[in-house]
C-alpha positions in Angstrom: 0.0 0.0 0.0 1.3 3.6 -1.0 0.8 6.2 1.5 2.1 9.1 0.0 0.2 12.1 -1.4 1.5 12.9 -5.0 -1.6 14.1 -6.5 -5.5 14.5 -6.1 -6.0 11.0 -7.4 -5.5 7.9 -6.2 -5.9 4.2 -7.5 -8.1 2.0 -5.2 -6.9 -1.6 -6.1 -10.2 -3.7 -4.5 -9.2 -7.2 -5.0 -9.0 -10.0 -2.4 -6.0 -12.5 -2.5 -5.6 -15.1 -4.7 -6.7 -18.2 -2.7 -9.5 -16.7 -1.5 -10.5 -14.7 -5.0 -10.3 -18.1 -6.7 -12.5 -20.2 -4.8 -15.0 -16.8 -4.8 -14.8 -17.7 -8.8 -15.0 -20.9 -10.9 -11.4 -21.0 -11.6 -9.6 -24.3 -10.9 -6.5 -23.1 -10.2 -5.5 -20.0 -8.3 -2.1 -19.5 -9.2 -4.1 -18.0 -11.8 -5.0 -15.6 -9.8 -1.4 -15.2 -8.4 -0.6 -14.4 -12.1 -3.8 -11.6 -12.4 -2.6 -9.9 -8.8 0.5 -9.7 -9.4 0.5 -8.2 -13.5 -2.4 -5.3 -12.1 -0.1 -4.1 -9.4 2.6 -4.0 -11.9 -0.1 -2.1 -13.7 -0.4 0.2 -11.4 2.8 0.7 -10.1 3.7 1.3 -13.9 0.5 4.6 -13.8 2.7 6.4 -11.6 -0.2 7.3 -9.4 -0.3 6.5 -5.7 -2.8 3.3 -4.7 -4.4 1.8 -1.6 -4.9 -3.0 -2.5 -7.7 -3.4 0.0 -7.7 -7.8 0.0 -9.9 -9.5 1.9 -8.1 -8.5 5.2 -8.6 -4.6 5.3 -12.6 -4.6 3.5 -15.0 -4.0 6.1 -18.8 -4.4 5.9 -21.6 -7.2 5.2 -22.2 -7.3 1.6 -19.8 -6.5 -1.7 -21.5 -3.0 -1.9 -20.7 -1.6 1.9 -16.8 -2.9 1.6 -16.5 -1.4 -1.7 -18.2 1.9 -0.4 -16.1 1.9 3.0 -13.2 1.1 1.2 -13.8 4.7 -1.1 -14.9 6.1 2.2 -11.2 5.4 3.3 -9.0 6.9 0.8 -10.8 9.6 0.3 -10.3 10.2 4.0 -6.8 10.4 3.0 -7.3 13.5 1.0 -8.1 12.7 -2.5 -10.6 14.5 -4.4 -10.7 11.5 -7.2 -10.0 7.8 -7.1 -10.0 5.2 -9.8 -11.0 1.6 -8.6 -9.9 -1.2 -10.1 -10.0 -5.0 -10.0 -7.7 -7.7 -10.8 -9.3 -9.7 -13.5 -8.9 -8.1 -16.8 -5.6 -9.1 -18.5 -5.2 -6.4 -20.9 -5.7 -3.8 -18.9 -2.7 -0.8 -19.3 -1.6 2.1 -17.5 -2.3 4.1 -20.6 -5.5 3.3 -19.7 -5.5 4.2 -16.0 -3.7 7.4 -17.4 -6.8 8.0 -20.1 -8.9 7.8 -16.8 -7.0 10.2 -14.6 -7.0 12.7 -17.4 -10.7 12.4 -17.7 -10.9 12.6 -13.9 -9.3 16.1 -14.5 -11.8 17.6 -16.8 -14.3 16.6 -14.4 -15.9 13.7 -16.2 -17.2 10.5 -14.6 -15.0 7.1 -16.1 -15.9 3.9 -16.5 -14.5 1.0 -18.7 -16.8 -1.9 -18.9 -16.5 -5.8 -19.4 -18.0 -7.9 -22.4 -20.1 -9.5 -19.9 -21.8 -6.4 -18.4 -19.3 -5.3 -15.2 -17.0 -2.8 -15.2 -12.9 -3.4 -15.2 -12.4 0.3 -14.0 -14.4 2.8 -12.1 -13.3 6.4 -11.4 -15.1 9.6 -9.5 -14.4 12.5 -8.3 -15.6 12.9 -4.5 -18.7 15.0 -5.3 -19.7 12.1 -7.5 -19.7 9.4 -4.5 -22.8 9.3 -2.8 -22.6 6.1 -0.3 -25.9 4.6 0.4 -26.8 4.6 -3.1 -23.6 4.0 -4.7 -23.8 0.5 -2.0 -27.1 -0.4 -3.9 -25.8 -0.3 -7.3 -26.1 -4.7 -8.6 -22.2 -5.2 -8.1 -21.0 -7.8 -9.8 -23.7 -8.7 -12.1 -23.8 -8.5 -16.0 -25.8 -4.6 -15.4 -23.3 -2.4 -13.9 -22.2 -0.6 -16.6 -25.5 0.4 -17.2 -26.0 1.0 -13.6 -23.1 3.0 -12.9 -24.0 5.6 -16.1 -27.4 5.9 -14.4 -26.1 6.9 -11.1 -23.6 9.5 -12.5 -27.0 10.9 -14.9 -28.5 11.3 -11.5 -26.0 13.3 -10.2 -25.4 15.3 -13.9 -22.1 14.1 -14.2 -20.8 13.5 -17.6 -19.3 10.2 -18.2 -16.3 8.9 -20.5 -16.3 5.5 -21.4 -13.4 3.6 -22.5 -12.6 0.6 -24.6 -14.2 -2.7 -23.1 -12.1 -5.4 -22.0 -12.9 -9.2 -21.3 -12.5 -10.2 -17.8 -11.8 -13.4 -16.3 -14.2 -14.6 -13.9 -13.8 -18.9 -14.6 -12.0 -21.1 -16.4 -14.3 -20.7 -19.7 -13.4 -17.1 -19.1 -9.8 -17.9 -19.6 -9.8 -20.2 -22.6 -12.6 -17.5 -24.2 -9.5 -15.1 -23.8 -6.5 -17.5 -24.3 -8.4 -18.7 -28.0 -9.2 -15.1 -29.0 -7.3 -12.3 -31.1 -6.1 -10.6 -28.0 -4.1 -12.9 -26.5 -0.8 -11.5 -26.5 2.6 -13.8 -26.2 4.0 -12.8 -23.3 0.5 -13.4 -21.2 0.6 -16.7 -22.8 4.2 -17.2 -22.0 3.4 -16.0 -18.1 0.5 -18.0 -17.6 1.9 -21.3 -18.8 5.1 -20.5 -16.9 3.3 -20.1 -13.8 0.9 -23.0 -14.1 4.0 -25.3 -15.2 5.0 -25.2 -11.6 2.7 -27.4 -10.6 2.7 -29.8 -13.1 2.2 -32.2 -10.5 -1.3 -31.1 -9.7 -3.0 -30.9 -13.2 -6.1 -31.8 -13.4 -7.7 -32.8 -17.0 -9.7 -29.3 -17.1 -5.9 -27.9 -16.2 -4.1 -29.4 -18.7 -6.8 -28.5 -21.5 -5.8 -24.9 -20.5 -2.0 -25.5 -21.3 -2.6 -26.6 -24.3 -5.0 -23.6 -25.6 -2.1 -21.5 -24.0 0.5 -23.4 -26.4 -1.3 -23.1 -29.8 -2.5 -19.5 -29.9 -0.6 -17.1 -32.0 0.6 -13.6 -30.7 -1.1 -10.3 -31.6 0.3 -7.2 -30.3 -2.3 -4.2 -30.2 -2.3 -0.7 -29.8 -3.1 1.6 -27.2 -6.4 1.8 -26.5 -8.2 4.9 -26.7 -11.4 6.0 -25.4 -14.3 3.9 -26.8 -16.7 5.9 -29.3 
């Protein structure tokens, strides 16, 4: 955790550890998840802004909503106006993008950047723009978020930017879905097969089909991502 002030906004990286994120999901192996914590808080570290991981051990409250909300609560008890949240299970995302976020933070706008399954990868609002008790009501972690989320900031007349959408992985369908399509980039590939190699010892036959989609697919580097249209 960062605890130095370097500017008005600050990352909040809400994300439990990896055991405990991948029995919350259907992934069969959570040095997967070892693999997604530790390339976001590269990610991060990489934005240059300062950031708060709030695991499993520092959340506080009785459903997803009020630990996500108290968790805000806290860093902007800290003394920044603006904080982009973030969670651990999108692959591609860059701190181009965090940066695209911050900017728009600075104009005063509202971000969000949404998942192909509904959610949201990345959150960011300015403290004027965080209302508690209803931002807790808001269906977290269900496939209307997004949708959710640009209603809430309408009701405040905020302006939102939205950026490019991003698959996340929430199980292992989620992973092959990713690891078979065009975005799959070599050195996630090389990563993830390095990682789960370790415990070759342990594979089970769902495991091992994994490895293999991770060994056929092609590289494909992209671009930046901009803002979506």
């Amino acid at each position: 955790m960062i605890t130095t002030k370097h500017t008005n906004t600050a990352i909040l990286l809400f994300a439990q550890s990896a055991e405990v994120d991948a029995s919350s999901k259907s992934l069969e192996d959570f040095a997967v998840m070892h693999v997604l914590n530790n390339r976001v808080q590269d990610t991060v570290v990489k934005s240059g802004l300062d950031f708060f991981h709030f695991t499993e051990r520092e959340q506080r409250g009785t459903s997803f909503g009020s630990r996500f909300s108290n968790a805000i609560q806290d860093v902007f008890a800290l003394g920044y106006e603006s904080v982009i949240c973030l969670g651990n299970d999108t692959p591609l995302l860059t701190p181009q993008l965090i940066t695209q976020a911050a900017q728009q933070l600075e104009l005063g706008h509202a971000v969000e950047g949404k998942s192909l399954d509904g959610g949201l990868y990345l959150m960011a609002m300015h403290r004027s723009q965080f209302h508690a008790a209803t931002f807790e009501q808001l269906p977290w972690q269900s496939q209307y978020l997004a949708t959710a989320f640009q209603h809430y900031i309408d009701l405040l007349d905020g302006t939102l930017q939205v950026l490019i959408s991003l698959r996340d992985i929430d199980s292992t369908d989620d992973l092959r879905q990713f690891l078979a399509g065009k975005d799959a980039r070599v050195e996630w590939i090389r990563l993830l097969v390095i990682t789960l190699s370790r415990k070759r010892n342990n594979y089970n036959t769902s495991t091992q089909q994994v490895i293999q989609v991770f060994q056929t697919q092609p590289a494909n580097r992209g671009s930046p991502y901009p803002l979506a249209a």
